[in-house]
Backbone bond lengths (Angstrom), bond angles and torsions (degrees), N, CA, C in turn:
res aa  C-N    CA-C-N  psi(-1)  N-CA   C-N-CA  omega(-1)  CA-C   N-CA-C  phi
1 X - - - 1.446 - - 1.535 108.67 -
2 X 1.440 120.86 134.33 1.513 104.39 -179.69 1.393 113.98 -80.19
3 X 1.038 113.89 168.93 2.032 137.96 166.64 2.061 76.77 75.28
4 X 1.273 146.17 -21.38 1.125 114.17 158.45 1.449 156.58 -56.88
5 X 1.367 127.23 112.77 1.451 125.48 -160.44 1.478 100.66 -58.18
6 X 1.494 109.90 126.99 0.917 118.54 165.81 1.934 138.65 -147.00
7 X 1.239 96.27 46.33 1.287 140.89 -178.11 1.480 124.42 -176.18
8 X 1.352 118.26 127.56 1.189 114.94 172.78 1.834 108.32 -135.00
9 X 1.288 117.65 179.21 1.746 116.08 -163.01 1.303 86.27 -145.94
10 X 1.441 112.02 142.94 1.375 123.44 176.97 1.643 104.94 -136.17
11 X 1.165 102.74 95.58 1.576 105.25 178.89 1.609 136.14 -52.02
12 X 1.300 140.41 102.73 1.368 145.06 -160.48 1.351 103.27 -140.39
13 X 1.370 102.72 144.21 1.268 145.19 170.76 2.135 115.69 -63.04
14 X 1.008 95.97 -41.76 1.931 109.44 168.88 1.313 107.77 -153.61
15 X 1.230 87.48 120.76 2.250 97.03 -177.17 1.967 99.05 -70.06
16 X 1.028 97.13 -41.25 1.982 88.64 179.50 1.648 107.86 -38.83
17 X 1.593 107.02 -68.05 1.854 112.85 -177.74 1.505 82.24 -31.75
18 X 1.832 121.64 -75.04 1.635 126.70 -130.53 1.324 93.54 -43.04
19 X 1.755 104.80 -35.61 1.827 95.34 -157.49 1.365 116.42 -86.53
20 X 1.143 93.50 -13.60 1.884 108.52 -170.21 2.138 80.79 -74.88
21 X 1.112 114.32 -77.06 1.611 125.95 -174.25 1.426 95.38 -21.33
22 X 0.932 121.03 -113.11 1.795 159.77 171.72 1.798 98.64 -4.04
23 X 1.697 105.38 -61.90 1.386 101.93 159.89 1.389 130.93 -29.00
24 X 1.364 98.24 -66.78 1.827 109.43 -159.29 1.750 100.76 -75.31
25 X 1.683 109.61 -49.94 1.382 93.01 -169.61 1.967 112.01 -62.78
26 X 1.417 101.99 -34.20 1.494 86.62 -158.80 1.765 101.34 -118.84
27 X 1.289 122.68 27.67 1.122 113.17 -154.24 1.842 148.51 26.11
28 X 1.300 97.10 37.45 1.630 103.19 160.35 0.913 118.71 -55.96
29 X 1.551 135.66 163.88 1.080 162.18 -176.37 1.750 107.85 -121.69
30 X 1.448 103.38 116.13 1.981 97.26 -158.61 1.559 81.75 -141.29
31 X 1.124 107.45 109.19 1.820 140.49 174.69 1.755 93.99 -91.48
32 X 1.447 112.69 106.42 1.462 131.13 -171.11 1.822 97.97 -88.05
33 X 1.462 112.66 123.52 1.599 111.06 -173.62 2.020 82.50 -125.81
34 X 1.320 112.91 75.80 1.347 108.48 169.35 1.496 128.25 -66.57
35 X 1.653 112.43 0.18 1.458 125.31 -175.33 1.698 100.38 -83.68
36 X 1.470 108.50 -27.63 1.473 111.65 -171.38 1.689 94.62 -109.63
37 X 1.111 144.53 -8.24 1.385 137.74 177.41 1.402 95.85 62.90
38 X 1.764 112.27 76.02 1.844 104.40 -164.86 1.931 83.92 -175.36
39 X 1.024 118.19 137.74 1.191 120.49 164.55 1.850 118.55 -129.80
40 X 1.048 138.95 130.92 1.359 133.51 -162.91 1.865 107.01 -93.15
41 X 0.799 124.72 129.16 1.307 119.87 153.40 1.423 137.85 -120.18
42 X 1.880 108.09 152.57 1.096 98.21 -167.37 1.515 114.74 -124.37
43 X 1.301 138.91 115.67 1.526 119.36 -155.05 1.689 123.28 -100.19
44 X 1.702 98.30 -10.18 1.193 127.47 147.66 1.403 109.59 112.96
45 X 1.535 118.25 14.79 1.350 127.34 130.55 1.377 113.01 -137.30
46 X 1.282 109.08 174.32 1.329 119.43 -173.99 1.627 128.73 -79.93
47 X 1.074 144.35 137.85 1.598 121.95 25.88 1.997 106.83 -78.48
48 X 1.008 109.70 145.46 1.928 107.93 178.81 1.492 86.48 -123.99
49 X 1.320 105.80 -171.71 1.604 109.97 -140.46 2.037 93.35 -156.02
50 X 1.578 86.16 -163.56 1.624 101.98 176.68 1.464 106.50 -162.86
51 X 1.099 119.29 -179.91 1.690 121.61 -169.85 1.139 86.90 -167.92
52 X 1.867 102.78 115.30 1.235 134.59 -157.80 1.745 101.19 -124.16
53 X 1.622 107.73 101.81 1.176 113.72 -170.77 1.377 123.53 -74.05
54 X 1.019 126.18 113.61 2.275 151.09 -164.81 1.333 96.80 -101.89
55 X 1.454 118.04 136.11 1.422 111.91 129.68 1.482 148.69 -28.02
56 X 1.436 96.89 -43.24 1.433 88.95 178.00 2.054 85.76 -166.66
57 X 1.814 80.47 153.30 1.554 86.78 -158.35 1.522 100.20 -81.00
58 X 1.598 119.26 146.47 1.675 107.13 -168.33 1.648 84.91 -109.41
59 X 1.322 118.84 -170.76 2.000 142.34 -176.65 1.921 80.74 -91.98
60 X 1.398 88.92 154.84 1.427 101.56 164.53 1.618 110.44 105.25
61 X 1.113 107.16 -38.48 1.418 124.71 -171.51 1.417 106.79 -24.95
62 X 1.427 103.61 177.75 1.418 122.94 -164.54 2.039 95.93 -76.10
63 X 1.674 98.79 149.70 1.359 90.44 -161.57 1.605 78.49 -126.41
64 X 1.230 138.01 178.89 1.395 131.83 173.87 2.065 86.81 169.33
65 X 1.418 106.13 144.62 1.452 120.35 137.90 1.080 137.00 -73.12
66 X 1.254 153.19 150.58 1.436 164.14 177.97 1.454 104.85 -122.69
67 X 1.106 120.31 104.24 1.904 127.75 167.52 1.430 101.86 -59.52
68 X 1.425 115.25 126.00 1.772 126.11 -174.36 1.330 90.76 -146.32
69 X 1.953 130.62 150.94 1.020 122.67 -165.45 1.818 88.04 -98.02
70 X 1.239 130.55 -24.80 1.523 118.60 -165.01 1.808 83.22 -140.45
71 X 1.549 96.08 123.37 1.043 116.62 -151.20 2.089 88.22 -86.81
72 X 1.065 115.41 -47.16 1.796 148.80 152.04 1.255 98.15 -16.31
73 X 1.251 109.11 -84.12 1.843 125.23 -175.65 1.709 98.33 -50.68
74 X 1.057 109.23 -62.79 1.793 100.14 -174.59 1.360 123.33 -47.19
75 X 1.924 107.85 -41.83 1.180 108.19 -177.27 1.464 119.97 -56.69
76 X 1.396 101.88 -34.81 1.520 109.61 -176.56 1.506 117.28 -61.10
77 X 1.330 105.81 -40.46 1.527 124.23 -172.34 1.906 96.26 -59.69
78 X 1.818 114.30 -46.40 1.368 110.17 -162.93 1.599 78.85 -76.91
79 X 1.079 161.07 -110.52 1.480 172.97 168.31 1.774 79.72 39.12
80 X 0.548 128.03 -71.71 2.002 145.05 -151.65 1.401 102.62 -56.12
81 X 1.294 101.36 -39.46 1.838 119.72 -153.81 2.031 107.10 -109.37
82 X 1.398 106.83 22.55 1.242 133.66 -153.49 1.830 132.91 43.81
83 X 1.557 100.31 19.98 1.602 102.60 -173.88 2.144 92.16 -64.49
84 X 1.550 79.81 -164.29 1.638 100.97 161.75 1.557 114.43 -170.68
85 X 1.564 104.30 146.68 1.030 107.98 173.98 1.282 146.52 -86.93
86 X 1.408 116.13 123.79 1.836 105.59 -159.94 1.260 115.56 -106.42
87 X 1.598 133.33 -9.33 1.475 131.27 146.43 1.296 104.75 -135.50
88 X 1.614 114.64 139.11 1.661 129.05 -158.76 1.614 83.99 -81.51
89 X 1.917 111.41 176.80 1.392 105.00 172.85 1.337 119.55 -64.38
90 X 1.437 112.52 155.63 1.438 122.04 177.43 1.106 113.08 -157.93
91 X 1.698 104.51 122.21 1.490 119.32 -165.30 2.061 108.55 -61.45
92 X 1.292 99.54 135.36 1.118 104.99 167.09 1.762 123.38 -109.40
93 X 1.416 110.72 78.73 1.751 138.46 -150.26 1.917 73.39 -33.12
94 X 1.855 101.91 144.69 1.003 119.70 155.63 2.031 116.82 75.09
95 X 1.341 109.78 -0.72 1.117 119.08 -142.57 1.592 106.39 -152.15
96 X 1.376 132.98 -25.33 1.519 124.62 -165.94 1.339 118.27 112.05
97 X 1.206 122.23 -176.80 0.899 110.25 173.82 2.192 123.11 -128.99
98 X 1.091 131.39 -179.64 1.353 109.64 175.76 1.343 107.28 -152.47
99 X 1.512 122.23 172.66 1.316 124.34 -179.04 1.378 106.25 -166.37
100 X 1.392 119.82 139.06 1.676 110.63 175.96 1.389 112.02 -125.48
101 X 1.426 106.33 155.71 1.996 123.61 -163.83 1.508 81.39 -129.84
102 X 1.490 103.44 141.06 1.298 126.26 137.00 1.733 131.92 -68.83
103 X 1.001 146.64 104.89 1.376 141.32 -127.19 1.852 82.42 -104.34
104 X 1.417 104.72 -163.76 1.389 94.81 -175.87 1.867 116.43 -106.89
105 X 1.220 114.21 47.29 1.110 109.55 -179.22 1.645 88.64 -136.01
106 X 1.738 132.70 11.46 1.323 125.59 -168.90 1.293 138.03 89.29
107 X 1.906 98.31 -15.62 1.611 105.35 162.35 0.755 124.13 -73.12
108 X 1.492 135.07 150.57 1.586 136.21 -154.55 2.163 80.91 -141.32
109 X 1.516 94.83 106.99 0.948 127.42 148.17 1.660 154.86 -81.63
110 X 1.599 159.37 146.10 0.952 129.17 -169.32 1.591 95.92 -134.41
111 X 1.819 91.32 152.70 1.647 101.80 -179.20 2.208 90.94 -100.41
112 X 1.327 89.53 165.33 1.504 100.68 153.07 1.247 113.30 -177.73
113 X 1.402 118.64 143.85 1.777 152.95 134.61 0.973 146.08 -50.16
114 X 1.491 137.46 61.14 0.886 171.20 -114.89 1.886 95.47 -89.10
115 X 1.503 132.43 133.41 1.548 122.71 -148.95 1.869 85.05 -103.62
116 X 1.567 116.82 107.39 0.963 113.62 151.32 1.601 128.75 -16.78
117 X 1.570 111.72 113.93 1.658 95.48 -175.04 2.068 90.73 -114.91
């Protein structure tokens, strides 16, 4: 479909953690291509992505949401799994709600909950 995202890159430091991370909390599927320093992921709809292994993680990075049904429960799960959280949930009137974790390589990512209509 055009103007649809349909690739995204998540910059990391060791694709094993990314896959071990990314795996457990949300169940992706992360096909490791260590010949290209590039791992693909798949989250089991679209847009899916890759995690494109850097030296060192720079500001700016790739920003993206993740749909989670309890925005609470996840945080805990990233808290557990060594992420952290950098804004608690916050209703977005009319719309769901959202919250973003820094994962463990320094990307600061966002969850959201979409407001039952």
């Amino acid at each position: 479909m055009v103007n649809a995202i349909v690739h995204l890159e998540i910059p990391v430091t060791d694709l094993g953690k990314a896959k071990s991370f990314y795996s457990k909390l949300f169940g992706w599927k992360v096909d490791l291509m260590p010949e290209m320093n590039y791992a693909l992921f798949d989250t089991g709809t679209p847009p899916n992505g890759g995690f494109n292994k850097v030296d060192k993680i720079g500001t700016g990075g790739c920003m993206l949401y993740i749909h989670v049904d309890d925005i609470e429960k996840k945080l805990k799960e990233i808290k557990k799994a060594s992420g952290k959280t950098v804004i608690k949930k916050t209703a977005i009137p009319q719309f769901g709600w959202n919250a973003t974790f820094k994962d463990i390589f320094g990307n600061i990512l966002g969850l959201f909950t979409p407001e039952m209509r």
